[in-house]
PyMOL Python script that loads the backbone (N, CA, C, O; Angstrom):
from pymol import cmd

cmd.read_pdbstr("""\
ATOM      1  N   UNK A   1     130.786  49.732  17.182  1.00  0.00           N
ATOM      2  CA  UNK A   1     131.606  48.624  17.611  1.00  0.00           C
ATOM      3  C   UNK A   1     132.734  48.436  16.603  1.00  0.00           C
ATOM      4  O   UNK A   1     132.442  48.685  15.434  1.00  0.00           O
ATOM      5  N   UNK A   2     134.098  47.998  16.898  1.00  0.00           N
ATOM      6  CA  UNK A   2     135.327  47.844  16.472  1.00  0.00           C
ATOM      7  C   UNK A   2     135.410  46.435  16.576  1.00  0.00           C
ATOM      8  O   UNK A   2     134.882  45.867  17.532  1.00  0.00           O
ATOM      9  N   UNK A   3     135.949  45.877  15.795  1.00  0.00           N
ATOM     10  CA  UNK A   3     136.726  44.653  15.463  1.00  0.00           C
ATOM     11  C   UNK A   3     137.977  44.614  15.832  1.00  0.00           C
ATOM     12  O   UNK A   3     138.659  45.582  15.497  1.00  0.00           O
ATOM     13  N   UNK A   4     138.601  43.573  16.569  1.00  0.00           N
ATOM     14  CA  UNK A   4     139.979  43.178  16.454  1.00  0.00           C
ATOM     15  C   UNK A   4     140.418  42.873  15.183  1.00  0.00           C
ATOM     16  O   UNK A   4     139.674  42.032  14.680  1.00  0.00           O
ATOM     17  N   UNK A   5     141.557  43.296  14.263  1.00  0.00           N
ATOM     18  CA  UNK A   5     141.656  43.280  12.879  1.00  0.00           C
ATOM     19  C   UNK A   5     143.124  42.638  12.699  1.00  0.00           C
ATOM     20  O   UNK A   5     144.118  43.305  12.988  1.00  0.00           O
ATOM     21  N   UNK A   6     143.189  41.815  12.395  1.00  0.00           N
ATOM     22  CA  UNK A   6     144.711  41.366  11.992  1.00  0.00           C
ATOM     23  C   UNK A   6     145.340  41.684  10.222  1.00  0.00           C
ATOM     24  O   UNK A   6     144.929  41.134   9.200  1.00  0.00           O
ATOM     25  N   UNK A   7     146.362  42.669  10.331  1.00  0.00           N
ATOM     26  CA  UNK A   7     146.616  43.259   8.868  1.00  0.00           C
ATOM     27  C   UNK A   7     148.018  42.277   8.074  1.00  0.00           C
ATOM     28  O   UNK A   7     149.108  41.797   8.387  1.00  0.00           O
ATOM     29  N   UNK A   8     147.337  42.365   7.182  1.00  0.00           N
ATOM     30  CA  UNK A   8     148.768  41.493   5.776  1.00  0.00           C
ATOM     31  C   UNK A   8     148.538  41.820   4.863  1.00  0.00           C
ATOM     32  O   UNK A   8     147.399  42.094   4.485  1.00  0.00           O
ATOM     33  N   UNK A   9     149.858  41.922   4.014  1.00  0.00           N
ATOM     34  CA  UNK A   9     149.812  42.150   2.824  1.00  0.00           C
ATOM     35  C   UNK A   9     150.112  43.406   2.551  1.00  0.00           C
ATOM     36  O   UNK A   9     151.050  43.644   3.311  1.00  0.00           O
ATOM     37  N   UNK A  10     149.862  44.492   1.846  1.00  0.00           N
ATOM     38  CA  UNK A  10     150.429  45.878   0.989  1.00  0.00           C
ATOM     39  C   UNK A  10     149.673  46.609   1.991  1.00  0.00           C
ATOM     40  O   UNK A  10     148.443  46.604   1.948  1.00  0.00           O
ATOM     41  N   UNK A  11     150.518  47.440   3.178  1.00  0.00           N
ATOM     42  CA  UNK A  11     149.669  48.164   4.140  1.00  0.00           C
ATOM     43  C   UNK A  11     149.760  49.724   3.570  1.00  0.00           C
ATOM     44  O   UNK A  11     148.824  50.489   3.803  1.00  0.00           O
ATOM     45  N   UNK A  12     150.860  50.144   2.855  1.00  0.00           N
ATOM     46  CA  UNK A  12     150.931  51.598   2.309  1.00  0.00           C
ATOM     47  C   UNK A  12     150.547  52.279   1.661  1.00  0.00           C
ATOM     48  O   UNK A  12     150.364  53.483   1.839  1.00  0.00           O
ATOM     49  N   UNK A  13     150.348  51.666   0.791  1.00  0.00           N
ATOM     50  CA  UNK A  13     149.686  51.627  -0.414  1.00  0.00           C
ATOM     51  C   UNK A  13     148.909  50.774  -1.440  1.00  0.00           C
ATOM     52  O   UNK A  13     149.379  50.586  -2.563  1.00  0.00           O
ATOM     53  N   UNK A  14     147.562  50.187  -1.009  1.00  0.00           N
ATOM     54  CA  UNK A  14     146.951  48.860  -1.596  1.00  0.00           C
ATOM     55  C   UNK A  14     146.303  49.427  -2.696  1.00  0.00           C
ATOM     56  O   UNK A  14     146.057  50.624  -2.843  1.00  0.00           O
ATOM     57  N   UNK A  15     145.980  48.310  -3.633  1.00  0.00           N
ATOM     58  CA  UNK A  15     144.940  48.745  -4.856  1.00  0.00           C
ATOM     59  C   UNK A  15     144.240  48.143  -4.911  1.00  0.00           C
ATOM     60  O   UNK A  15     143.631  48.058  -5.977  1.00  0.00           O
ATOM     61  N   UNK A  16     143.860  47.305  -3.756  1.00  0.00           N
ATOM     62  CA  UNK A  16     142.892  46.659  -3.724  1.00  0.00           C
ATOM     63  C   UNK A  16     142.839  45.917  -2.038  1.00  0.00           C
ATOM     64  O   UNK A  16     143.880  45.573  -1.478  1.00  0.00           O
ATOM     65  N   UNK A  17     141.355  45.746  -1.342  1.00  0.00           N
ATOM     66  CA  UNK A  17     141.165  45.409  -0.230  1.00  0.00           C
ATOM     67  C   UNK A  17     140.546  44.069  -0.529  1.00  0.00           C
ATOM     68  O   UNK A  17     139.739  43.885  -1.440  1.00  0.00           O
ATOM     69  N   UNK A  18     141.164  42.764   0.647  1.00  0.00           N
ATOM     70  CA  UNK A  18     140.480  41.780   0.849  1.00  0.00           C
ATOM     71  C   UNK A  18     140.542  41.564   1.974  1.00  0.00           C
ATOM     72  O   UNK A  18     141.517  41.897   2.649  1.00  0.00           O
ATOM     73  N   UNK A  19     139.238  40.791   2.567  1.00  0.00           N
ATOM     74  CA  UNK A  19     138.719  40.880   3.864  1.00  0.00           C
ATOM     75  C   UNK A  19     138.206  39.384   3.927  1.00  0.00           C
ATOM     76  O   UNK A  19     137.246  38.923   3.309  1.00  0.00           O
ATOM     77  N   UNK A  20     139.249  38.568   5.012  1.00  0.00           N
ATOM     78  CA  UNK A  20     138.729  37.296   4.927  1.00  0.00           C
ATOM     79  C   UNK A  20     137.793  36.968   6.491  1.00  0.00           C
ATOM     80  O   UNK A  20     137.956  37.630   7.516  1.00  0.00           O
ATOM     81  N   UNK A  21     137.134  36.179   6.397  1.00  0.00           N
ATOM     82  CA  UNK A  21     136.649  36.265   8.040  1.00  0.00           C
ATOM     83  C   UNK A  21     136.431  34.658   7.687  1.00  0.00           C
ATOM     84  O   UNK A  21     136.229  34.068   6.626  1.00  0.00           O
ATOM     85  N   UNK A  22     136.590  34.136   9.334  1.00  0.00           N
ATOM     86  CA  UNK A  22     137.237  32.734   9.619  1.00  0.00           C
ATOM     87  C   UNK A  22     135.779  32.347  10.106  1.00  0.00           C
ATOM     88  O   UNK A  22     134.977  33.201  10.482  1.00  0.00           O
ATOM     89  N   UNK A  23     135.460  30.789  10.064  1.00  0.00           N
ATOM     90  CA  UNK A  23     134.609  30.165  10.682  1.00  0.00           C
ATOM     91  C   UNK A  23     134.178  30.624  12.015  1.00  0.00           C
ATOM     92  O   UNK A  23     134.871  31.403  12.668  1.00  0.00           O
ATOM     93  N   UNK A  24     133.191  30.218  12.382  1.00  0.00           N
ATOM     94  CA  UNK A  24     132.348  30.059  13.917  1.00  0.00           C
ATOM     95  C   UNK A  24     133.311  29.144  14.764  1.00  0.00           C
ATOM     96  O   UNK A  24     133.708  28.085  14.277  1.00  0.00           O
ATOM     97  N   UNK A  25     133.657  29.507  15.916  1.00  0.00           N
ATOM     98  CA  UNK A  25     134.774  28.976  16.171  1.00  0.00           C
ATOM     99  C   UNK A  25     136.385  28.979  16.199  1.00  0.00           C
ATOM    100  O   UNK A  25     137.223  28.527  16.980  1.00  0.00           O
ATOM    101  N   UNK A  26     136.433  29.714  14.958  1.00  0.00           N
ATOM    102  CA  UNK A  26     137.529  30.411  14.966  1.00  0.00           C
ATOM    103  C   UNK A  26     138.255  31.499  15.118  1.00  0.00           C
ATOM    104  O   UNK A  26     137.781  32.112  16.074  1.00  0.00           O
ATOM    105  N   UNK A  27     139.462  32.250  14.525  1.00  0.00           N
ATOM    106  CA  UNK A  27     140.103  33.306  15.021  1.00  0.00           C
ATOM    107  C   UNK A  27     140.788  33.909  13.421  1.00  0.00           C
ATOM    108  O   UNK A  27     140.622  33.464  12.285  1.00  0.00           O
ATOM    109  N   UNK A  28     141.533  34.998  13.881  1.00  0.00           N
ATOM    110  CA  UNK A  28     141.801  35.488  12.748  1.00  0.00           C
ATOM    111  C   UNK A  28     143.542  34.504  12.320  1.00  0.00           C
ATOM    112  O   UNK A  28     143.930  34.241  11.181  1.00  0.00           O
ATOM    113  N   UNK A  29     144.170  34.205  13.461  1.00  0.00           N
ATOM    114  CA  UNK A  29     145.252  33.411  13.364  1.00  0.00           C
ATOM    115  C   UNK A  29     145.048  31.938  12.059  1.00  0.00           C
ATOM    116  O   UNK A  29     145.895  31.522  11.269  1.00  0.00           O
ATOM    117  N   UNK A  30     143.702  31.489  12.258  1.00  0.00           N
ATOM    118  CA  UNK A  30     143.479  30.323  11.821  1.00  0.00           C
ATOM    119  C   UNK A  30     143.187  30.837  10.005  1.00  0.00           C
ATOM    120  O   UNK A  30     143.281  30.182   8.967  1.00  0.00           O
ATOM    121  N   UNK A  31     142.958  31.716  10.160  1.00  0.00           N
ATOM    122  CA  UNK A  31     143.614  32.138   8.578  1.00  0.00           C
ATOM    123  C   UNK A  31     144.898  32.558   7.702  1.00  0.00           C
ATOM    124  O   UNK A  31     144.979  32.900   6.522  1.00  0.00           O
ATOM    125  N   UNK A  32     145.924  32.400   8.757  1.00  0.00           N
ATOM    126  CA  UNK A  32     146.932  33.234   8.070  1.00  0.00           C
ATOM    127  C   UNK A  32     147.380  31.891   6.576  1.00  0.00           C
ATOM    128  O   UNK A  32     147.978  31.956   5.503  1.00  0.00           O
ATOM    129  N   UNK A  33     147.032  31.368   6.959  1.00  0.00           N
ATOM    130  CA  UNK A  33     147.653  30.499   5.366  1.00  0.00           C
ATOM    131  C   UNK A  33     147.131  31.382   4.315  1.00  0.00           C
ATOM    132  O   UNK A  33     147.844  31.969   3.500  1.00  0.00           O
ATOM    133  N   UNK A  34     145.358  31.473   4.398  1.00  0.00           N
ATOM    134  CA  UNK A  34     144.782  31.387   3.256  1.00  0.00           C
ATOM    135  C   UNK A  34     145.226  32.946   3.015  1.00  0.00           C
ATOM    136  O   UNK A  34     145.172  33.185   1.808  1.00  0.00           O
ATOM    137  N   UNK A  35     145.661  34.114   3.800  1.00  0.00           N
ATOM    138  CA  UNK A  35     146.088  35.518   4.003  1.00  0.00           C
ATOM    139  C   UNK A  35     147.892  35.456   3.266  1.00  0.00           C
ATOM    140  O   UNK A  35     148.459  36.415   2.742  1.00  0.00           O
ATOM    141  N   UNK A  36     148.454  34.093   3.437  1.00  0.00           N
ATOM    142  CA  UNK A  36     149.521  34.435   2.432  1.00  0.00           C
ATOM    143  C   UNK A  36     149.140  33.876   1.301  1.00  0.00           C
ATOM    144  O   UNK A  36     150.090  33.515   0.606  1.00  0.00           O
ATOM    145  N   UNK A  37     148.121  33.680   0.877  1.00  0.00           N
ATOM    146  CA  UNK A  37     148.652  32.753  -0.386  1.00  0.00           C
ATOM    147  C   UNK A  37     147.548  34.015  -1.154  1.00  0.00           C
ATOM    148  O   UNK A  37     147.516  34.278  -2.357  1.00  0.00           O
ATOM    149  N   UNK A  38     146.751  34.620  -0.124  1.00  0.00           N
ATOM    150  CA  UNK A  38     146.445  36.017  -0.801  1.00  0.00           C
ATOM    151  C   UNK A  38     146.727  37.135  -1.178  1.00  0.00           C
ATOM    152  O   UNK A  38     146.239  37.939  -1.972  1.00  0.00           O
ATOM    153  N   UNK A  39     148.170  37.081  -0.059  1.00  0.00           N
ATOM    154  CA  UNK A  39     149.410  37.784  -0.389  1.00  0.00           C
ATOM    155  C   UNK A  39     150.118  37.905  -1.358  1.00  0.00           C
ATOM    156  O   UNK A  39     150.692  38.898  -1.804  1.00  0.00           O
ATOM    157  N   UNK A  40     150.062  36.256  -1.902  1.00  0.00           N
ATOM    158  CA  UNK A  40     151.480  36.252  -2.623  1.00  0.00           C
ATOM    159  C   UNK A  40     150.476  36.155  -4.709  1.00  0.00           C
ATOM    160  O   UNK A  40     150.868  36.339  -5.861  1.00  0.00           O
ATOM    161  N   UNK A  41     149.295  35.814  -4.123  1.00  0.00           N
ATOM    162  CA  UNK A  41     148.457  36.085  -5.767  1.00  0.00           C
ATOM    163  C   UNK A  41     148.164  37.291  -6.255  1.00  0.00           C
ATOM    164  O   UNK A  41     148.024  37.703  -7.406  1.00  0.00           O
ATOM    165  N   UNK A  42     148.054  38.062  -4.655  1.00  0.00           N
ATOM    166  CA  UNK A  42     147.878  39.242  -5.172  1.00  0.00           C
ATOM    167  C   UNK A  42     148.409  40.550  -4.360  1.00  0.00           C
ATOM    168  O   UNK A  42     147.724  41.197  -3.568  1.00  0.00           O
ATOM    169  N   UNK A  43     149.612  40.784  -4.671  1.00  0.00           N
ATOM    170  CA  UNK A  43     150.813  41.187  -4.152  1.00  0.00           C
ATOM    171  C   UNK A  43     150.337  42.751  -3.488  1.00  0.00           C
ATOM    172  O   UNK A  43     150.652  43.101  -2.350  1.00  0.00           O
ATOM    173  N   UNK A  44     149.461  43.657  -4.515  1.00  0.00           N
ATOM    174  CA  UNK A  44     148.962  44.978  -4.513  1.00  0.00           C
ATOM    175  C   UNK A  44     147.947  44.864  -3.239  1.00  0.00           C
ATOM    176  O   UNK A  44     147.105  45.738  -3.036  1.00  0.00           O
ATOM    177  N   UNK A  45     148.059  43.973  -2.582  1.00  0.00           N
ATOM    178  CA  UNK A  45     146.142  44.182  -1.718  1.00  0.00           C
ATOM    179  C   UNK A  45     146.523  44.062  -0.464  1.00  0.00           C
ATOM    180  O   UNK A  45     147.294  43.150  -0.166  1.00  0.00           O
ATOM    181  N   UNK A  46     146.064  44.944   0.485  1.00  0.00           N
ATOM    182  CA  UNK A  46     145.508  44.533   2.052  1.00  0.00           C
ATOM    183  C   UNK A  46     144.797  43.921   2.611  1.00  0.00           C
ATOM    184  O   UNK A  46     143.593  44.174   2.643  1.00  0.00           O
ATOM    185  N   UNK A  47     145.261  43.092   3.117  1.00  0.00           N
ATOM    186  CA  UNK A  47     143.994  41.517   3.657  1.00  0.00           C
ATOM    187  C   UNK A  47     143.964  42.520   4.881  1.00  0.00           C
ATOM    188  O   UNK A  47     144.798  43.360   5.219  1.00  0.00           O
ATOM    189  N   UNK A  48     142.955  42.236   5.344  1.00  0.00           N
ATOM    190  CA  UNK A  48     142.141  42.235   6.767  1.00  0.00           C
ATOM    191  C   UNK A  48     141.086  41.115   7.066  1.00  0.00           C
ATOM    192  O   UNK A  48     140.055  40.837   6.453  1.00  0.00           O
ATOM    193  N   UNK A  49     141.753  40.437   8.411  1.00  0.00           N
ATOM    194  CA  UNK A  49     141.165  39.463   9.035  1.00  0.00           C
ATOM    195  C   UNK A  49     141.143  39.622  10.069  1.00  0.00           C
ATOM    196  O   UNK A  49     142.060  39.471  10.876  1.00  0.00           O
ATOM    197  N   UNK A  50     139.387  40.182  10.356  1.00  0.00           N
ATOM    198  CA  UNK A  50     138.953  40.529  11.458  1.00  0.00           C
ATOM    199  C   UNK A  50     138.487  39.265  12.200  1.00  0.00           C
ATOM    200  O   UNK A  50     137.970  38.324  11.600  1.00  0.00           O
ATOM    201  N   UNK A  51     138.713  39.282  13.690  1.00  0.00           N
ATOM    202  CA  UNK A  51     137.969  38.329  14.604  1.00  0.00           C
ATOM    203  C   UNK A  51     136.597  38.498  14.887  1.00  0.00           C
ATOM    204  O   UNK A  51     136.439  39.536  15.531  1.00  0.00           O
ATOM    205  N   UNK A  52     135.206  37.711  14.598  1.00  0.00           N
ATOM    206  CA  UNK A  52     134.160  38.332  15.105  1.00  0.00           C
ATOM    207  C   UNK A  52     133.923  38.491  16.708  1.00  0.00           C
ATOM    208  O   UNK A  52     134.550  38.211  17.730  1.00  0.00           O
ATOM    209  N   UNK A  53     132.899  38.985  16.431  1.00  0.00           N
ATOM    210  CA  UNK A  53     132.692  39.979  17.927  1.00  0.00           C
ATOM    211  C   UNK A  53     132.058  39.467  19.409  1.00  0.00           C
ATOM    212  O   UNK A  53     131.773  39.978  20.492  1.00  0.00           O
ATOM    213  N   UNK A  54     132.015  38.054  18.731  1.00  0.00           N
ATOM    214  CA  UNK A  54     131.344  37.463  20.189  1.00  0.00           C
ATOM    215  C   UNK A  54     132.632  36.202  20.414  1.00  0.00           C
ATOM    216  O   UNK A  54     132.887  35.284  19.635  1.00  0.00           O
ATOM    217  N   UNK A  55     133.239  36.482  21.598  1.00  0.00           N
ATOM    218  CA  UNK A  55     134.065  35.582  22.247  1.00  0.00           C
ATOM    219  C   UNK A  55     133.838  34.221  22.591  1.00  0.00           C
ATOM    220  O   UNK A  55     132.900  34.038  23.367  1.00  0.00           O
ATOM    221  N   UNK A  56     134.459  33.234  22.210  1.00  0.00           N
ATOM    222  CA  UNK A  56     133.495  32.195  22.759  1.00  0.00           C
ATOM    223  C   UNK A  56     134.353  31.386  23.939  1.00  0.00           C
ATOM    224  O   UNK A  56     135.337  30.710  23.640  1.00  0.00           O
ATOM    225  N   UNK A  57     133.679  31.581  25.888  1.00  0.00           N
ATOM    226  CA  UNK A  57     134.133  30.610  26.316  1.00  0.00           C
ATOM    227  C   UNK A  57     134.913  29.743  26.231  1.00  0.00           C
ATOM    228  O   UNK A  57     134.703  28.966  25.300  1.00  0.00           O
ATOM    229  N   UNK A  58     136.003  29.493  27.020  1.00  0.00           N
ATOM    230  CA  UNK A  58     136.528  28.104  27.116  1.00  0.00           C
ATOM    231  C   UNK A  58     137.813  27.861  25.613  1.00  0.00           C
ATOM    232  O   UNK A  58     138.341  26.779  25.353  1.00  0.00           O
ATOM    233  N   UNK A  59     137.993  28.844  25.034  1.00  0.00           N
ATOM    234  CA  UNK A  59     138.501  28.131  23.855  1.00  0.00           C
ATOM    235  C   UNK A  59     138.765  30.317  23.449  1.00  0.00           C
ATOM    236  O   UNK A  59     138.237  31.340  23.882  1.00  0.00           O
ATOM    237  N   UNK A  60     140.041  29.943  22.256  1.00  0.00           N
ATOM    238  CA  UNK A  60     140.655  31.377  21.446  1.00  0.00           C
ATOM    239  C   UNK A  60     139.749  31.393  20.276  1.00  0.00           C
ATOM    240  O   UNK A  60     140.251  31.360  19.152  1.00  0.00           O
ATOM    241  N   UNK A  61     138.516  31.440  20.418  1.00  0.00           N
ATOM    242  CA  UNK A  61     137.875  30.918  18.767  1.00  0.00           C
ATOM    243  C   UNK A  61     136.420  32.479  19.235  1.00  0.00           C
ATOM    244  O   UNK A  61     136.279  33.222  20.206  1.00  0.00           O
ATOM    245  N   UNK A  62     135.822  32.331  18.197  1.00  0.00           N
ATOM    246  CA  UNK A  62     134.706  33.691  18.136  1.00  0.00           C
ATOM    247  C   UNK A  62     133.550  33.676  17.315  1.00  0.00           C
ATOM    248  O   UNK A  62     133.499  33.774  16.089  1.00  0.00           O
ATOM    249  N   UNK A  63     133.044  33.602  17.762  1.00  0.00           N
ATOM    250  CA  UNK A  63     131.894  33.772  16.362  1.00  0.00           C
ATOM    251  C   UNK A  63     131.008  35.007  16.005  1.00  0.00           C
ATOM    252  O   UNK A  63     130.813  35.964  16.754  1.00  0.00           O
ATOM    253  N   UNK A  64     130.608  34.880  15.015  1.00  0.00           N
ATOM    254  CA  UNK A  64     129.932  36.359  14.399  1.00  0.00           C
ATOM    255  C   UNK A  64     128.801  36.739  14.574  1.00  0.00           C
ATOM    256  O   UNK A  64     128.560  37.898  14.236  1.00  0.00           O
ATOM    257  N   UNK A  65     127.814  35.997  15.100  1.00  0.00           N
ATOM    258  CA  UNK A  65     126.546  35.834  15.142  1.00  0.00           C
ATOM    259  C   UNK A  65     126.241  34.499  16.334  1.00  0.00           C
ATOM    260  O   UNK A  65     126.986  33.537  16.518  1.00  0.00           O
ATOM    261  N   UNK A  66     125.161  34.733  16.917  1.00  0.00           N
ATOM    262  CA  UNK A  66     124.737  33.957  17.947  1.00  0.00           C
ATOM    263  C   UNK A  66     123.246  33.137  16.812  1.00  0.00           C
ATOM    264  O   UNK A  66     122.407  33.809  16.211  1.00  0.00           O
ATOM    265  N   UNK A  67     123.308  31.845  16.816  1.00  0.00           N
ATOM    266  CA  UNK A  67     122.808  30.885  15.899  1.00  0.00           C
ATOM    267  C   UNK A  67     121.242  31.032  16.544  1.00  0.00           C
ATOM    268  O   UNK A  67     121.130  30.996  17.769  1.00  0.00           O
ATOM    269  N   UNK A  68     120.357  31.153  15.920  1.00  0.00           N
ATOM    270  CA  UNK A  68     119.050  31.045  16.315  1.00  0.00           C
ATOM    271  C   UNK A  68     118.143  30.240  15.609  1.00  0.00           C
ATOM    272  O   UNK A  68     117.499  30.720  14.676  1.00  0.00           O
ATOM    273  N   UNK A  69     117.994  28.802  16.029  1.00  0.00           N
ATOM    274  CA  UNK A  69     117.437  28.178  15.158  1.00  0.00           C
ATOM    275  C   UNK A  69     115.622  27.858  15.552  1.00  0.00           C
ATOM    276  O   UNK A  69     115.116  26.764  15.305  1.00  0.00           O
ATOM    277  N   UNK A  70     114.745  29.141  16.254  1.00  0.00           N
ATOM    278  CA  UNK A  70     113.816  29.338  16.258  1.00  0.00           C
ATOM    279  C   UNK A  70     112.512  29.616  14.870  1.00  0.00           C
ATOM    280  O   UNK A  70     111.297  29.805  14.928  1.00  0.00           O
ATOM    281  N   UNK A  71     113.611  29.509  13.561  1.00  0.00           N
ATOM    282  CA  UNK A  71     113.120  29.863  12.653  1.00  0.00           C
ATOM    283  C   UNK A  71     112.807  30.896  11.842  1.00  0.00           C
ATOM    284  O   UNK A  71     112.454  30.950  10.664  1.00  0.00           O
ATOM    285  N   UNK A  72     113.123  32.236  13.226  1.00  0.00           N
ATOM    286  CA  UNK A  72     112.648  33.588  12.897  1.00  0.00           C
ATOM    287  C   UNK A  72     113.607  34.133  12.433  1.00  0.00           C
ATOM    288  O   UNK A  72     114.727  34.152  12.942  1.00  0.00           O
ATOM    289  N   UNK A  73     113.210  34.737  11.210  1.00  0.00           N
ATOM    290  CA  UNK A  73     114.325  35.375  10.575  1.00  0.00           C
ATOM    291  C   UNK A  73     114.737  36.722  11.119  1.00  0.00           C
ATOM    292  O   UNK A  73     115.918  37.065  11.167  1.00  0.00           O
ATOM    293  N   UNK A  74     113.579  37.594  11.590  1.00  0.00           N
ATOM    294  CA  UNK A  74     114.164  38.783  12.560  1.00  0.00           C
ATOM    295  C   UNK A  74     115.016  38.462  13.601  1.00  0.00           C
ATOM    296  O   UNK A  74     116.062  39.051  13.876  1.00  0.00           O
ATOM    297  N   UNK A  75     114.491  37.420  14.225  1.00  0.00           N
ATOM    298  CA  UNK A  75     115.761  37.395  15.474  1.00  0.00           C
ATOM    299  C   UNK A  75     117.225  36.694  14.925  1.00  0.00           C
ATOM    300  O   UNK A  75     118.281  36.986  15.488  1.00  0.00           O
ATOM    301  N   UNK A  76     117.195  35.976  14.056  1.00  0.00           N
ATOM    302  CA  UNK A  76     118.769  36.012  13.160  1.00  0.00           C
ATOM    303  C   UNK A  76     119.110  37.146  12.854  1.00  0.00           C
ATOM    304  O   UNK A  76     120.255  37.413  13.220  1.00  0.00           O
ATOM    305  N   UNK A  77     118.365  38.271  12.103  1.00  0.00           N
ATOM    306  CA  UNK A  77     118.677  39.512  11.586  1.00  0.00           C
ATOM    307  C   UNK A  77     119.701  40.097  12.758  1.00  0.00           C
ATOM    308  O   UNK A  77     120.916  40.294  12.790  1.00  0.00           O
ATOM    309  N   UNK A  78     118.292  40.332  13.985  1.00  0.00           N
ATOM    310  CA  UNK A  78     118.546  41.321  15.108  1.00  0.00           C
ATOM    311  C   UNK A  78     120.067  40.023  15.455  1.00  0.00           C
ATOM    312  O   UNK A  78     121.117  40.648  15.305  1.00  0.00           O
ATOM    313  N   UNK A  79     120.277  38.899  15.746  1.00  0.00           N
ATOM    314  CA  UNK A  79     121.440  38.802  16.255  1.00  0.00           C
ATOM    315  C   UNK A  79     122.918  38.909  15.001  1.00  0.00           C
ATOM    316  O   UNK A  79     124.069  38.976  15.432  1.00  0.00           O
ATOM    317  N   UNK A  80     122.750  38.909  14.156  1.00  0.00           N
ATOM    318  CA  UNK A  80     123.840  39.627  13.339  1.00  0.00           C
ATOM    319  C   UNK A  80     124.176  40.879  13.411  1.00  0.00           C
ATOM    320  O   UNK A  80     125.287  41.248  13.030  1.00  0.00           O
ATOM    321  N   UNK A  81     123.480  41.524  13.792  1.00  0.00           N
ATOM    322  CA  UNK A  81     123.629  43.332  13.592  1.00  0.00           C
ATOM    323  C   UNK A  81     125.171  43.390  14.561  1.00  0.00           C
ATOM    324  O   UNK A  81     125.818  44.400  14.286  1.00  0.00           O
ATOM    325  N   UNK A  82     125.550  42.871  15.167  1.00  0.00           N
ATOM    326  CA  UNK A  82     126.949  43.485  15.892  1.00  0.00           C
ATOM    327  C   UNK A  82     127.705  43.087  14.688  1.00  0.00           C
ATOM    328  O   UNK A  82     127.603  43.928  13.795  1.00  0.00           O
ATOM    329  N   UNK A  83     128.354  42.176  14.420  1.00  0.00           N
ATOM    330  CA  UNK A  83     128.735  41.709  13.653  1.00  0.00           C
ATOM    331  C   UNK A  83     128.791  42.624  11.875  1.00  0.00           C
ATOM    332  O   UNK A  83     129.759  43.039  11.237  1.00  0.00           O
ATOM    333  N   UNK A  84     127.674  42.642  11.642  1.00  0.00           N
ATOM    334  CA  UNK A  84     127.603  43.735  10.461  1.00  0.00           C
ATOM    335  C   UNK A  84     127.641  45.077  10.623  1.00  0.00           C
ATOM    336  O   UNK A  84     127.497  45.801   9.638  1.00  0.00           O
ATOM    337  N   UNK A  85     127.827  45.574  11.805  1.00  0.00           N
ATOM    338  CA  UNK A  85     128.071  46.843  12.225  1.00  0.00           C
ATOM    339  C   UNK A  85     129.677  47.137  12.495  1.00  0.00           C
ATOM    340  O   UNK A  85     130.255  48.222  12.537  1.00  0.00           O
ATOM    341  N   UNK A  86     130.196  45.804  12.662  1.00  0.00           N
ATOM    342  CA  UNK A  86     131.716  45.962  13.172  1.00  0.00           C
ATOM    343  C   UNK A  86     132.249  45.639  11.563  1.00  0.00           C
ATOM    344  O   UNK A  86     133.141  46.353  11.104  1.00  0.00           O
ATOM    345  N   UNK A  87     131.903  44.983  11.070  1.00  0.00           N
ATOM    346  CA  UNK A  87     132.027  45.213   9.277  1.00  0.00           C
ATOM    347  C   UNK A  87     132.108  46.411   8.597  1.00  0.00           C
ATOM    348  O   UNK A  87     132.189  46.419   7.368  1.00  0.00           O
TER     349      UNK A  87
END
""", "prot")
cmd.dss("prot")
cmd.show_as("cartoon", "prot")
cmd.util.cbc("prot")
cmd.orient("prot")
C-alpha cells in the first residue's frame, strides 16, 4: 500500500528526511504551517506529509488506524498494520 504524500522543502538533494503525519481527522494540507517552519529551520531536509490511509466519510480529513477500544491489543496491532505498511 502507497500513501498519498505531499512533498516540501529540499526535493534534490536533502540531508536529511522529516516526516510529519497530521491528527485523526485530518489531512496533509492541515500541516503545511508546521512543514514551513520545518522548512525554513531546517533548510537541507525533505518534509513528507503523508495522508493516512483510511478516508473518513463526510469530511477531507483521514485517519491512520481504525480506534479499537475493546481493550485488545492484537486487534489495535492488526488495525494499524495498513498504516505502518504505507510508512
Amino acid at each position: 500500500m502507497s500513501l498519498d504524500v505531499v512533498l516540501r522543502g529540499e526535493t534534490e538533494h536533502p540531508r536529511s528526511v522529516v516526516v510529519l503525519l497530521h491528527g485523526s481527522g485530518q489531512n496533509a494540507g492541515d500541516m503545511a504551517q508546521a512543514a514551513e517552519i520545518f522548512s525554513r529551520e531546517m533548510p537541507d531536509s525533505l518534509i513528507l506529509i503523508p495522508n493516512g490511509p483510511r478516508a473518513l466519510p463526510g469530511c477531507s480529513g483521514f485517519d491512520w488506524f481504525a480506534p479499537d477500544f475493546s481493550g485488545s491489543p492484537q486487534q489495535l496491532a492488526f488495525n494499524m498494520q495498513p498504516a505502518l505498511d504505507g510508512l
